[in-house]
N, CA, C and O of each residue as an XYZ file, in Angstrom:
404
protein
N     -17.922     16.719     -6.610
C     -17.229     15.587     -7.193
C     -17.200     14.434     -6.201
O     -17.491     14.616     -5.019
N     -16.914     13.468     -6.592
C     -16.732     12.361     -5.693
C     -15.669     11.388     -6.283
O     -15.570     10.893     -7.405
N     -14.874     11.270     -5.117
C     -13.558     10.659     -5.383
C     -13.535      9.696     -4.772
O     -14.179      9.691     -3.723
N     -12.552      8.102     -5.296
C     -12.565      7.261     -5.054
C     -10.908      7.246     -5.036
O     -10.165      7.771     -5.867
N     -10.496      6.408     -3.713
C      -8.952      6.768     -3.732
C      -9.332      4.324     -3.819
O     -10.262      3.765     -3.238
N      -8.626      3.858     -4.392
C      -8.495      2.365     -4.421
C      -6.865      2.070     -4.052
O      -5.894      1.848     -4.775
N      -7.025      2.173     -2.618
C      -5.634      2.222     -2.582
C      -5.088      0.558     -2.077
O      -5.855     -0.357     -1.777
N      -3.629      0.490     -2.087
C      -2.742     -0.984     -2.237
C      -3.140     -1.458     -0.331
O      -3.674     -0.902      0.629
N      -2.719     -2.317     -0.522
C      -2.708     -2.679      1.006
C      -2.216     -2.424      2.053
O      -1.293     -3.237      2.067
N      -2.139     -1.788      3.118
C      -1.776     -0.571      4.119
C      -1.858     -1.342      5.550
O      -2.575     -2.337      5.652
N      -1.173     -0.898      6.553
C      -0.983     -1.401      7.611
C      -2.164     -0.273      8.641
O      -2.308     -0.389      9.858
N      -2.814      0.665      7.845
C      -4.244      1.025      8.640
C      -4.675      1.545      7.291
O      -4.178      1.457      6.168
N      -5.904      2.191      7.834
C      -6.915      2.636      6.964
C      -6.134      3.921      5.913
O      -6.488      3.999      4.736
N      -5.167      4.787      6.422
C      -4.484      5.278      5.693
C      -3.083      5.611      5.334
O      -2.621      6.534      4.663
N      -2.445      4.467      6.050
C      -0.623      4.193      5.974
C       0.104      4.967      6.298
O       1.282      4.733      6.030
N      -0.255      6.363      7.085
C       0.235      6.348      8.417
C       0.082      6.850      9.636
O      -0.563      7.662     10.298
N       1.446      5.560      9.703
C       1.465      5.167     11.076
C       2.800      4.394     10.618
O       3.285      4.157      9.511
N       3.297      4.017     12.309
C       4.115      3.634     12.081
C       5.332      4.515     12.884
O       4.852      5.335     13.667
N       6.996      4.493     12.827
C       7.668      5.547     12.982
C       8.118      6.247     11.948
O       8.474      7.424     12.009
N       8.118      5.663     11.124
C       7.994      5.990      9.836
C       7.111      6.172      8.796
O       7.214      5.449      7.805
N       6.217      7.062      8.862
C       5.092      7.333      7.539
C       5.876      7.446      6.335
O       7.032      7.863      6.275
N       5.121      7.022      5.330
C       5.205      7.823      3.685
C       5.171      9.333      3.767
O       4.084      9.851      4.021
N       5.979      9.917      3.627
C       5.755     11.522      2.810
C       4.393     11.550      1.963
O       3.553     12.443      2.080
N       4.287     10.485      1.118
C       3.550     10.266      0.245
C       2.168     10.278      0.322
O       1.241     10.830     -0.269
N       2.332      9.425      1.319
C       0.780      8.791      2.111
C      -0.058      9.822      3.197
O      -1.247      9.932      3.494
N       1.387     10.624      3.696
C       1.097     11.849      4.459
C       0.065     13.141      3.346
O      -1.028     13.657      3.582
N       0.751     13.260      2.465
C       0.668     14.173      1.111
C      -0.906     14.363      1.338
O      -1.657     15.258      1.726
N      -1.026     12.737      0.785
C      -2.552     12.192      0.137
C      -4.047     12.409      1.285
O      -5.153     12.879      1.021
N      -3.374     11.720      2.895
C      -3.921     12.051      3.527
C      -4.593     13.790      3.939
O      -5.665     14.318      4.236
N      -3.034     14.193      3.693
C      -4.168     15.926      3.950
C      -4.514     16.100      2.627
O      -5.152     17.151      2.693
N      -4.516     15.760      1.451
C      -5.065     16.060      0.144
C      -6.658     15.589      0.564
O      -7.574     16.411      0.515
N      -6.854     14.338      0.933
C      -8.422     13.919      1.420
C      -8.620     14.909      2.162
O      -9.321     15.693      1.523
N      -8.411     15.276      3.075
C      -8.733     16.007      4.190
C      -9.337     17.650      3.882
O     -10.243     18.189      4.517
N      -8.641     18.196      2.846
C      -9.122     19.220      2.206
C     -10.070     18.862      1.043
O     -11.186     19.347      1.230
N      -9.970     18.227      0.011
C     -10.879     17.873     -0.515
C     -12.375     17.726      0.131
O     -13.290     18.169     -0.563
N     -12.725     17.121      1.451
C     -13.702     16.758      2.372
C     -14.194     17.985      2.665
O     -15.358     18.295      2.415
N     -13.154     18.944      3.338
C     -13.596     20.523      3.594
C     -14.232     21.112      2.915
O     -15.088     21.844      3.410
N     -14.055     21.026      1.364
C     -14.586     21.714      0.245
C     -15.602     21.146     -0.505
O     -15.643     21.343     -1.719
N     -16.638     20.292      0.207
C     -17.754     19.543      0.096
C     -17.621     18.406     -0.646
O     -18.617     17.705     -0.828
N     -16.102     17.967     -1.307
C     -16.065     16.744     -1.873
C     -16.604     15.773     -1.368
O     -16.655     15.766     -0.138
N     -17.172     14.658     -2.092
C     -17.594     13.412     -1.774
C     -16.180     12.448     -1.992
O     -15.801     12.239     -3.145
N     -15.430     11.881     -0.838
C     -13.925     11.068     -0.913
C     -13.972      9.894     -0.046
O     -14.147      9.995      1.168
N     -13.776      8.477     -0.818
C     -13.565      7.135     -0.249
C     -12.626      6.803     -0.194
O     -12.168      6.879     -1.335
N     -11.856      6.396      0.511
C     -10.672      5.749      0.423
C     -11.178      3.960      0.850
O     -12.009      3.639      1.699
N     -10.420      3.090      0.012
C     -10.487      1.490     -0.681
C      -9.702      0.510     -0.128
O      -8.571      0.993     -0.174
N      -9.630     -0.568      0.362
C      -8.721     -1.368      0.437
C      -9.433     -2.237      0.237
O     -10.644     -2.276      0.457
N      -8.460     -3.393     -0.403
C      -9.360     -4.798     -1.260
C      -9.495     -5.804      0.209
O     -10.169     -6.827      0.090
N      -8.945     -5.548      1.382
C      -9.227     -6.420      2.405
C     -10.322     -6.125      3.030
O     -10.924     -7.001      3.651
N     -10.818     -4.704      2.969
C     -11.575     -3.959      4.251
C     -12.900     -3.623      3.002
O     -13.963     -3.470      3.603
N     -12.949     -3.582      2.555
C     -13.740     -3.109      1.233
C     -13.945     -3.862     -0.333
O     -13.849     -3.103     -1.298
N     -14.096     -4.658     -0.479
C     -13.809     -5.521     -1.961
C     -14.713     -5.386     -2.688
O     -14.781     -5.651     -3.888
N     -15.706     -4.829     -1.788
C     -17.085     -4.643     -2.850
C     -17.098     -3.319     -4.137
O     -17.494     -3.231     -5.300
N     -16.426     -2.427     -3.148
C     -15.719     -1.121     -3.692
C     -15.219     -1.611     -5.292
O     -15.977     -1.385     -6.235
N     -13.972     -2.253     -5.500
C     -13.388     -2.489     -5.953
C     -14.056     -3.430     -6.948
O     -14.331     -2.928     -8.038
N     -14.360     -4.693     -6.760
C     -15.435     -5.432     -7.863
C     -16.785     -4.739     -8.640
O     -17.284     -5.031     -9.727
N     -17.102     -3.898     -7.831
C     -18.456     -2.979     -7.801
C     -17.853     -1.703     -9.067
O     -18.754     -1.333     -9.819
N     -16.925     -1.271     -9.235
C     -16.213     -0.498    -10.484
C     -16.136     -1.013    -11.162
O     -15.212     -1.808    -10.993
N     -16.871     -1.179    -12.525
C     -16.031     -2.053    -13.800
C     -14.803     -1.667    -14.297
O     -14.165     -2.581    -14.821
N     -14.396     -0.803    -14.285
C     -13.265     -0.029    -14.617
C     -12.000     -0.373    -13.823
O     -10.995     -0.638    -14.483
N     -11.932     -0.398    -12.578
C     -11.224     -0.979    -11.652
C     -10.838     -2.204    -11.608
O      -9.674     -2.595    -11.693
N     -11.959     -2.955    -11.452
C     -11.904     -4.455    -11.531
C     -11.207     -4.854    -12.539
O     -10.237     -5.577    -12.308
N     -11.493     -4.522    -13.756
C     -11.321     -4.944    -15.135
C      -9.533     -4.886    -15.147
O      -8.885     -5.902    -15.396
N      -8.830     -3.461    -14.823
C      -7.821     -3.218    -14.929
C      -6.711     -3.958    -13.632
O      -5.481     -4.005    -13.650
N      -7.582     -4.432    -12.667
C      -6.848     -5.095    -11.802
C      -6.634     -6.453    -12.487
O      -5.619     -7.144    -12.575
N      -7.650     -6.602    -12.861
C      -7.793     -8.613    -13.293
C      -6.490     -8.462    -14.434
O      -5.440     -9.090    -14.293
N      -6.687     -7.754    -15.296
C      -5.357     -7.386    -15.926
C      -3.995     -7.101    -16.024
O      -3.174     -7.390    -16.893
N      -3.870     -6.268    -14.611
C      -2.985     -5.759    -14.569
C      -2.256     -6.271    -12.645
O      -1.130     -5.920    -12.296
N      -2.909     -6.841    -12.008
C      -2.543     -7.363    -10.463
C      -2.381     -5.671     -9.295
O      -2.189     -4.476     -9.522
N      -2.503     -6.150     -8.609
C      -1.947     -4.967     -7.414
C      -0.815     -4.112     -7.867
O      -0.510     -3.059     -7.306
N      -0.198     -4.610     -8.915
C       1.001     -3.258     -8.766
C       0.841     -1.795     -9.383
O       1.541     -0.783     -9.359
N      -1.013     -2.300    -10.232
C      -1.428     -0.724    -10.310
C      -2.307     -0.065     -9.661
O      -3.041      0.855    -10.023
N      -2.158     -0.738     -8.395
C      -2.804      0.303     -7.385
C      -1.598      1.313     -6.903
O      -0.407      1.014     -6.822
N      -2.098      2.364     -6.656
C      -3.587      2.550     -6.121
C      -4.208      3.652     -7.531
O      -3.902      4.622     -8.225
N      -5.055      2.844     -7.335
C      -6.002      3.783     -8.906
C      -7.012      4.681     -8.100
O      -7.659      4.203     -7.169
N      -7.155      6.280     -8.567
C      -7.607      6.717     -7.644
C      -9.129      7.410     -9.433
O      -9.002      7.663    -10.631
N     -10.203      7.391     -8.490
C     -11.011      7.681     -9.917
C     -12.046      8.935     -9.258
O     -12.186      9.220     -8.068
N     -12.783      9.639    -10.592
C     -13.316     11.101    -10.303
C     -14.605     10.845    -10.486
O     -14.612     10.696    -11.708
N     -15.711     10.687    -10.136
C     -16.703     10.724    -10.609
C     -17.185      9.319    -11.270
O     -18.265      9.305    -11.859
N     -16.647      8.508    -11.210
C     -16.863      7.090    -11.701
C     -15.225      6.892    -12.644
O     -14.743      5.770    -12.485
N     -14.569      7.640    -13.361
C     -13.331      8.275    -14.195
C     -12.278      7.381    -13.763
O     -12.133      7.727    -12.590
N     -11.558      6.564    -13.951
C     -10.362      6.967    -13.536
C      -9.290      7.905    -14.197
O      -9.101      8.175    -15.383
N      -8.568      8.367    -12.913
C      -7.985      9.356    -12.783
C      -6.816      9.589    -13.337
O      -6.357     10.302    -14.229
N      -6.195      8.252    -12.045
C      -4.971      7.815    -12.215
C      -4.657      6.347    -11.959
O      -5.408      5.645    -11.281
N      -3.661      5.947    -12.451
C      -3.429      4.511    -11.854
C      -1.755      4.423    -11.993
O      -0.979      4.942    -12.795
N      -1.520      3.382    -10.658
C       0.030      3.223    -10.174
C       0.376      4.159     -9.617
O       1.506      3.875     -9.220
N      -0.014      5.774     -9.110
C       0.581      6.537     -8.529
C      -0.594      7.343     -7.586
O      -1.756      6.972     -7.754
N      -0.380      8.233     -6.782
C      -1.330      9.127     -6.339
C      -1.482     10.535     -6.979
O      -0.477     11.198     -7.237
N      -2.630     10.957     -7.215
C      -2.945     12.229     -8.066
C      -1.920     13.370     -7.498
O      -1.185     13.060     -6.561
N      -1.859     14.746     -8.078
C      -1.893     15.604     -7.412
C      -3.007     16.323     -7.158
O      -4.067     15.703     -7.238
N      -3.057     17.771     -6.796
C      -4.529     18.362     -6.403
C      -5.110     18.544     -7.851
O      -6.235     18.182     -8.194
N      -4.126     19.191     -8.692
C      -4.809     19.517     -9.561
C      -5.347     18.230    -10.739
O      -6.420     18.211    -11.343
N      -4.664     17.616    -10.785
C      -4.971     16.587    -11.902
C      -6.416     16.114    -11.381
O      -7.171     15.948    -12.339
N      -7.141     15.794     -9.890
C      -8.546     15.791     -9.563
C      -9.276     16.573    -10.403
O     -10.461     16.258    -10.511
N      -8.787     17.747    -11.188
C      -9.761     18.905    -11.310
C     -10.038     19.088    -12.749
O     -11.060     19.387    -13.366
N      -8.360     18.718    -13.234
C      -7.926     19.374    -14.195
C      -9.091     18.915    -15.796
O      -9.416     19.770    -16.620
N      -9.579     17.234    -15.895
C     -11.002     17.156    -16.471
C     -11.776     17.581    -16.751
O     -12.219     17.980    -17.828
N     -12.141     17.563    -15.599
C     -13.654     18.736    -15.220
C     -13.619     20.042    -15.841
O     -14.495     20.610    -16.492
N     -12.294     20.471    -15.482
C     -12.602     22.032    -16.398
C     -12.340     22.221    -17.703
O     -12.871     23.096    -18.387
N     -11.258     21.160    -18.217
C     -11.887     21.140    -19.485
C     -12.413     20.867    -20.327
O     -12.106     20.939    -21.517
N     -14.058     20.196    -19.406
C     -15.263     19.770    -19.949
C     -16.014     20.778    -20.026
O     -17.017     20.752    -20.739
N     -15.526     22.288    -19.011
C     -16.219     23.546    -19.293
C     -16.436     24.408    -20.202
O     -17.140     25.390    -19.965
C-alpha cells in the first residue's frame, strides 16, 4: 500500500518536538514507523515543504480549495482518501482493502 499522510502545518517534519508533543502526533508518528517496517510505501505532506504533493492529488487539492486547512490533515490509501480532519487509526488504513477481498 502506499500512504499519503497531508498533514496541517507543524513546527518540524513531524510535530514532535517541543516540551510538549501531541499524544496524537506521537500516536501517528510510531503508526508511520510500523507501517514502513511492514513494507508500506508512507509520505508524510506539508503544504510549505511539499506543495507539489498536495496540488499533484486531485482529490486533495479539490477538497482543500473547498474546504481551507481546517481539513487537514487528510491522510489517503493508495491514491483513496482515507480520512479527512482527523488522523486514521491502524485499522481504518486497512479496513478498504479487505473489503475489496
Amino acid at each position: 500500500m502506499k500512504i499519503d499522510f497531508f498533514d496541517p502545518e507543524m513546527c518540524c517534519s513531524t510535530g514532535v518536538c517541543g516540551t510538549s508533543p501531541d499524544p496524537e502526533l506521537i500516536r501517528v508518528g510510531e503508526m508511520v514507523e510500523k507501517l514502513k517496517t511492514e513494507g508500506h510505501t508512507v509520505a508524510r505532506h506539508m503544504l510549505s515543504r511539499d506543495s507539489t504533493a498536495f496540488t499533484s492529488n486531485k482529490h486533495v487539492y479539490e477538497i482543500m480549495l473547498k474546504q481551507g486547512m481546517k481539513v487537514l490533515p487528510i491522510v489517503t490509501v493508495d491514491g483513496e482518501i482515507r480520512t479527512k480532519g482527523r488522523y486514521p487509526q491502524m485499522d481504518e488504513l486497512f479496513a478498504a482493502k479487505e473489503s475489496e477481498s
